[in-house]
C-alpha positions as CSV (number, residue, x, y, z in Angstrom):
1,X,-3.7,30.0,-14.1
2,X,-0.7,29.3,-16.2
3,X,-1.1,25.8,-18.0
4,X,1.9,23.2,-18.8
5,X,3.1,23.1,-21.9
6,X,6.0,22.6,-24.0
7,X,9.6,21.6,-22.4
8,X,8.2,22.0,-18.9
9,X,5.3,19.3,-19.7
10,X,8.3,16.8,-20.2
11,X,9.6,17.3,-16.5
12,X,9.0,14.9,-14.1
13,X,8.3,15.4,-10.5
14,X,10.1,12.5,-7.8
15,X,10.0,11.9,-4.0
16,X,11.7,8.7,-3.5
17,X,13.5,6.7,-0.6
18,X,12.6,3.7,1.2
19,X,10.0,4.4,2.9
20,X,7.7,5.8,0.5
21,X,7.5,7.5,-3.5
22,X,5.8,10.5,-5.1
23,X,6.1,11.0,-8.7
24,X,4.4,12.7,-11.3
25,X,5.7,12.5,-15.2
26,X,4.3,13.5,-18.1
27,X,1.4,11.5,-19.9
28,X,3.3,10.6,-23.2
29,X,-0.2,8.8,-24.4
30,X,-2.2,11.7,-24.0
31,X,-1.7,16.0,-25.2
32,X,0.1,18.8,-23.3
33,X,-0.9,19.2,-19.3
34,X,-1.2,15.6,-18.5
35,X,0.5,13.9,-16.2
36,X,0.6,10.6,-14.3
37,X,0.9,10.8,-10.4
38,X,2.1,7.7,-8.7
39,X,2.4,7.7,-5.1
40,X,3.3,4.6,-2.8
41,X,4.2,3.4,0.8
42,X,6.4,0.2,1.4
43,X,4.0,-1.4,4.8
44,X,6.8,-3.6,5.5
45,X,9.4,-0.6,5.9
46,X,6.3,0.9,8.6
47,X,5.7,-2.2,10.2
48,X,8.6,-1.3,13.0
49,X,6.0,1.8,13.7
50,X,2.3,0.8,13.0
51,X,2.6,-3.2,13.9
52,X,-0.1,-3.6,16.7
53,X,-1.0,0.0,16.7
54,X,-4.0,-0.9,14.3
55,X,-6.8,-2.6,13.4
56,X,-7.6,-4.9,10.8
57,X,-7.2,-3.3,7.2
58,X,-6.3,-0.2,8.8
59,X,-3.0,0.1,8.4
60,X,-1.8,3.4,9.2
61,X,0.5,4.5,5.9
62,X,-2.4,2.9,3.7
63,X,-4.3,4.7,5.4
64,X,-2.5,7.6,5.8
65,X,-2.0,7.4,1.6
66,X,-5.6,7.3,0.5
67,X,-6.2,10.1,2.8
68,X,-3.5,12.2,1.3
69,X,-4.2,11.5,-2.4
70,X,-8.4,12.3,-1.1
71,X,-6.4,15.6,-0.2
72,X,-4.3,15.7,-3.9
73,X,-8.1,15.7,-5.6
74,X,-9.6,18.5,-3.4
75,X,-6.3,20.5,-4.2
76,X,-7.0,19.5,-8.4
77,X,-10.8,20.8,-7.6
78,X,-9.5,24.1,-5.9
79,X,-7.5,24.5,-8.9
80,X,-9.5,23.0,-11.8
81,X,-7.1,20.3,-12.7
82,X,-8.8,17.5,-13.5
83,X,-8.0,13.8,-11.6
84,X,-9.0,10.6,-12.8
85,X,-7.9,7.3,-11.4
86,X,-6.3,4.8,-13.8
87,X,-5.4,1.2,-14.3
88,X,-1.9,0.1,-14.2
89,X,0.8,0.1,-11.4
90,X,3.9,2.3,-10.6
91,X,6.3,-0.1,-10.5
92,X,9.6,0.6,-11.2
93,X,9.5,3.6,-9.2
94,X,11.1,2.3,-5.9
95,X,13.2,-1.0,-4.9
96,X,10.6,-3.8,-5.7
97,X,11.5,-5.4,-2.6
98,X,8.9,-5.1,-0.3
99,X,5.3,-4.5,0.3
100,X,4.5,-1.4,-1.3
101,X,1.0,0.1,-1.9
102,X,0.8,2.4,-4.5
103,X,-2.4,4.4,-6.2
104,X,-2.2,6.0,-9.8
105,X,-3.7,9.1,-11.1
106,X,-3.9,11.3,-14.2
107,X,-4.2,14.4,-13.8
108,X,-5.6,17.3,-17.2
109,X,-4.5,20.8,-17.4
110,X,-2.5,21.1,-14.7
111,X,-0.8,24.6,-13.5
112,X,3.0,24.6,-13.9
113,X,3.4,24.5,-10.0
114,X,0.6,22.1,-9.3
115,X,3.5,18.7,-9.4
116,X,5.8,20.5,-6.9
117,X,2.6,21.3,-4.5
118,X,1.1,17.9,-4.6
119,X,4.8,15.9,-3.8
120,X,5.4,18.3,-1.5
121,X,1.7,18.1,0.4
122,X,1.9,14.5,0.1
123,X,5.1,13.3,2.0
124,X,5.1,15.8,4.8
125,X,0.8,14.8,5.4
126,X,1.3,11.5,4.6
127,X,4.4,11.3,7.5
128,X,1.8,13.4,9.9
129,X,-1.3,10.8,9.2
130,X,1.0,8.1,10.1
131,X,2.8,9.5,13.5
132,X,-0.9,11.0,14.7
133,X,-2.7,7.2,13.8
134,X,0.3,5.9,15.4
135,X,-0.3,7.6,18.5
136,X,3.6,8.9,18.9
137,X,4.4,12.4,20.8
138,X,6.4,13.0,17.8
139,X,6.3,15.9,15.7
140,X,6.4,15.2,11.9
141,X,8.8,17.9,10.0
142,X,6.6,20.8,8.5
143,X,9.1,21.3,5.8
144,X,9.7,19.1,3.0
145,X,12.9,17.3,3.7
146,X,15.3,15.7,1.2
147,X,13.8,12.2,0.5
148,X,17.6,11.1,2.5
149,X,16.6,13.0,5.3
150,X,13.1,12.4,5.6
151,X,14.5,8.6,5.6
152,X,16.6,9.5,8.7
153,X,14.0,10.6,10.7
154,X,11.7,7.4,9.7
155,X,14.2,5.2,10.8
156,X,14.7,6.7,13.7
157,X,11.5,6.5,14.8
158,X,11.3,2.5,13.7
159,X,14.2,2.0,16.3
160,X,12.4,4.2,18.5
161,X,9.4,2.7,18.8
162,X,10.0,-0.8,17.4
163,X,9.0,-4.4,19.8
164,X,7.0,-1.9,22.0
165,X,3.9,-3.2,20.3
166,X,5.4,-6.4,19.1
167,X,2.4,-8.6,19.6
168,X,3.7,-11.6,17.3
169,X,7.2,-11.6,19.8
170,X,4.9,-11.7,22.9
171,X,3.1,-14.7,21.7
172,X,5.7,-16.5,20.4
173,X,7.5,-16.2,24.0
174,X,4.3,-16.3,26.5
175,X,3.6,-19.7,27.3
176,X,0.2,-20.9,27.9
């Protein structure tokens, strides 16, 4: 298990589009290997695609994001890297428009290809937990796509499948 160090522990690791952000960059408070992970999913850019497909506090890409980073720690226990959760937010990461949900990590001694792994793991599950909560016949991509790409195909589903749950519209237009 090779470890960080030296001009590779100052690179920083980013997934970022609208939709959602993975990044991981070096701990500058702390020694060689560490790193802070930051991942995040904006609900309002989902809502076209997990409004009414849900219960309450069950959004689907909050969901779908705390059961991707549970996966980011068993992958750190597989390979010995030690994950703690910290204070603090991520913002300044994506547009701060929105209603983004984020969770914050540090991560000790971590192999040179762990941050590449875990941004990679993390969009294309995170894009699979949602479309699978969400019910849709859709297949999510198996490969990482560019973060424009992967975008793309988000928003394509959001016109897809947006107003066929629309449960505020219906109200709003169904007299009583």
């Amino acid at each position: 298990m090779s470890i960080l160090k030296s001009e590779e522990d100052k690179k920083s690791y980013a997934y970022i589009n609208d939709f959602l952000f993975f990044e991981i960059k070096p701990d500058k408070s702390g020694g060689g290997g560490q790193y802070i992970y930051c991942s995040g999913a904006d609900l309002f850019r989902f809502l076209p695609i997990t409004k009414g497909r849900h219960g309450l506090a069950s959004n689907p890409a909050m969901r779908g994001l705390q059961l991707v980073n549970m996966g980011v720690r068993e992958m750190a226990l597989l390979r010995e890297v030690k994950i703690k959760p910290i204070s603090g937010s991520c913002a300044g990461i994506a547009r701060t428009s929105g209603g983004w949900y984020s969770e914050r990590l540090l991560m000790e001694s971590a192999p040179a290809s762990f941050p590449e792994e875990v941004i990679s793991y993390g969009v294309i599950n995170l894009v699979k937990k949602i479309i699978k909560a969400c019910t849709f016949p859709d297949i999510a991509p198996e490969m990482l796509l560019r973060p424009d790409e992967l975008q793309i195909f988000l928003e394509s589903l959001c016109s897809k499948y947006a107003g066929n749950f629309d449960l505020i519209e219906k109200r709003r237009t169904t007299r009583l």
